[in-house]
N, C-alpha and C positions, 0 to 999 in steps of 0.2 A: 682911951686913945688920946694921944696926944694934941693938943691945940694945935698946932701946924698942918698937920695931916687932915682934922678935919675941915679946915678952912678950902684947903686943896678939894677933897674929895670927903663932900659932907652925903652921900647917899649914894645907894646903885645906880641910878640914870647920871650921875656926874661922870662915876666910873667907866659904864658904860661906853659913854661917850666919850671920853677919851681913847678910850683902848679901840675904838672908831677912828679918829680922827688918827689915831698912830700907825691902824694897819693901812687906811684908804686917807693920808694926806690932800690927793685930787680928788675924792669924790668914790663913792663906791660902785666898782663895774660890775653890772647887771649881766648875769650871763645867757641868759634869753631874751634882753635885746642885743645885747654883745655891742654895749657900750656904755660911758660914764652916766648912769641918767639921777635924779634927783631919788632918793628916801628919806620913808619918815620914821618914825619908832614906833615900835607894837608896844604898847605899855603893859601888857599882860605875859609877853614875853623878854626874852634878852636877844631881837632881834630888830633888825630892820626892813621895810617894804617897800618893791619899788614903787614909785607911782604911778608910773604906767603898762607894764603887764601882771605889781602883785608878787612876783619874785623874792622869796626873803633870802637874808643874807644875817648871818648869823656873827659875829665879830667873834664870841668863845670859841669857837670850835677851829680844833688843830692846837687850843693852847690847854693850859693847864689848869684852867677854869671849865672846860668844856663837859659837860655830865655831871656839873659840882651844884648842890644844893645850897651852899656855905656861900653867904652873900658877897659879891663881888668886892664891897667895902671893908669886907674881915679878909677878902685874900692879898687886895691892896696893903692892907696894913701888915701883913705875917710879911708880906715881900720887903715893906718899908722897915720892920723890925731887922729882918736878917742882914738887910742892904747897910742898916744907920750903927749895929754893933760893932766894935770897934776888934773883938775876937772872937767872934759867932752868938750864936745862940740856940737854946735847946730845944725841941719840941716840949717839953712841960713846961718852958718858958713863953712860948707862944701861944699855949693854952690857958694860962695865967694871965696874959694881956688881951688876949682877945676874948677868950669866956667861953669856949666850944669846947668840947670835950676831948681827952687828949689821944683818941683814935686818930680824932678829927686833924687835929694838931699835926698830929706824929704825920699823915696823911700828905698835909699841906706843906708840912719840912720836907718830905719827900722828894714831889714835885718841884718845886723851888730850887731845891741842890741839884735836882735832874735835870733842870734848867738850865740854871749856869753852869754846870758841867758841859752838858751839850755843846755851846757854845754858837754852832751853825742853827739859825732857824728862819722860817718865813717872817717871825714878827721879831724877833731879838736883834741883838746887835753880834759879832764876831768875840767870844773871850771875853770882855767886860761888864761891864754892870755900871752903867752911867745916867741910868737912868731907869725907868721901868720896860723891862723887855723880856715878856713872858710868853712864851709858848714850852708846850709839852717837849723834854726830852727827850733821847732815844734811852734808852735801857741797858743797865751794863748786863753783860751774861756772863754771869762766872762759869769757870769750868766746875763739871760735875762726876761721876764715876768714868774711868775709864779713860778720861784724858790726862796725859803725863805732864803735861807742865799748865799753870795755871795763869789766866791773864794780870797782868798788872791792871790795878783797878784806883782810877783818878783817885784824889784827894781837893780838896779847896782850900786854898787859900783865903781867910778871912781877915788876916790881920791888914792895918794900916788902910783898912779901907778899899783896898785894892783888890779887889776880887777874879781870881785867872786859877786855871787847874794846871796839874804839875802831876807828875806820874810817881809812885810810889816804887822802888825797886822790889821784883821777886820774890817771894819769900822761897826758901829750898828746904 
């Protein structure tokens, strides 16, 4: 990994906590007291607890970390790789640099594209990529037997840095 990235984000509780602090800026709302109240960190989980009724509150979930075995520091960095390429980059390329195996990899390119594809989400930002904004995308659904014409299905944009989706025309 590269010196920079890990100065930024040297372990999962760093990670962690940020991707805290991103989704809950004010504070995280406890929804059995149903309102802002103070947590701490479960250190044996990837969650946090309130301090007053116990209530955990999970930060991955709904994003694209959610259900992932694969340490929050390797998904950081596959996102930091895809974001810092200047014309993309390949899932055997992400397997090469982080060291997981390239199901894994191919898995993690997946998500990540279906991300900024997406575009609308609770934790991301609208179309761009300016920073780290990851949550789970929706899913494209191609057509399948039986239907006549087939969806147009996004593409990315990766050059110059600028990351936005564009629609591909038709194929006939």
């Amino acid at each position: 990994m590269e010196q920079g990235f890990c100065t930024i984000f040297p372990d999962d509780a760093t990670c962690l906590e940020w991707l805290r602090n991103y989704q809950h800026p004010d504070g995280i709302f406890c929804g059995k007291c149903t309102r802002i109240t103070k947590h701490h960190r479960i250190v044996s989980r990837r969650s946090y607890c309130c301090d007053h009724c116990g209530h955990h509150v999970h930060p991955t979930a709904g994003t694209i970390f959610h259900k992932s075995r694969t340490s929050l520091t390797t998904w950081f960095y596959a996102i930091y790789l895809v974001a810092s390429t200047r014309c993309g980059i390949s899932a055997k390329q992400i397997e090469r640099e982080t060291g997981v195996t390239y199901k894994t990899a191919w898995r993690m390119f997946k998500q990540i594209r279906s991300m900024l594809i997406d575009g609308d989400s609770p934790v991301g930002g609208k179309g761009s990529f300016s920073g780290p904004q990851w949550t789970k995308g929706a899913s494209v659904e191609l057509a399948g037997r039986g239907v006549k014409t087939k969806p147009r299905l996004p593409a990315l944009e990766l050059c110059s840095r600028k990351i936005g989706s564009r629609r591909l025309p038709t194929r006939t």
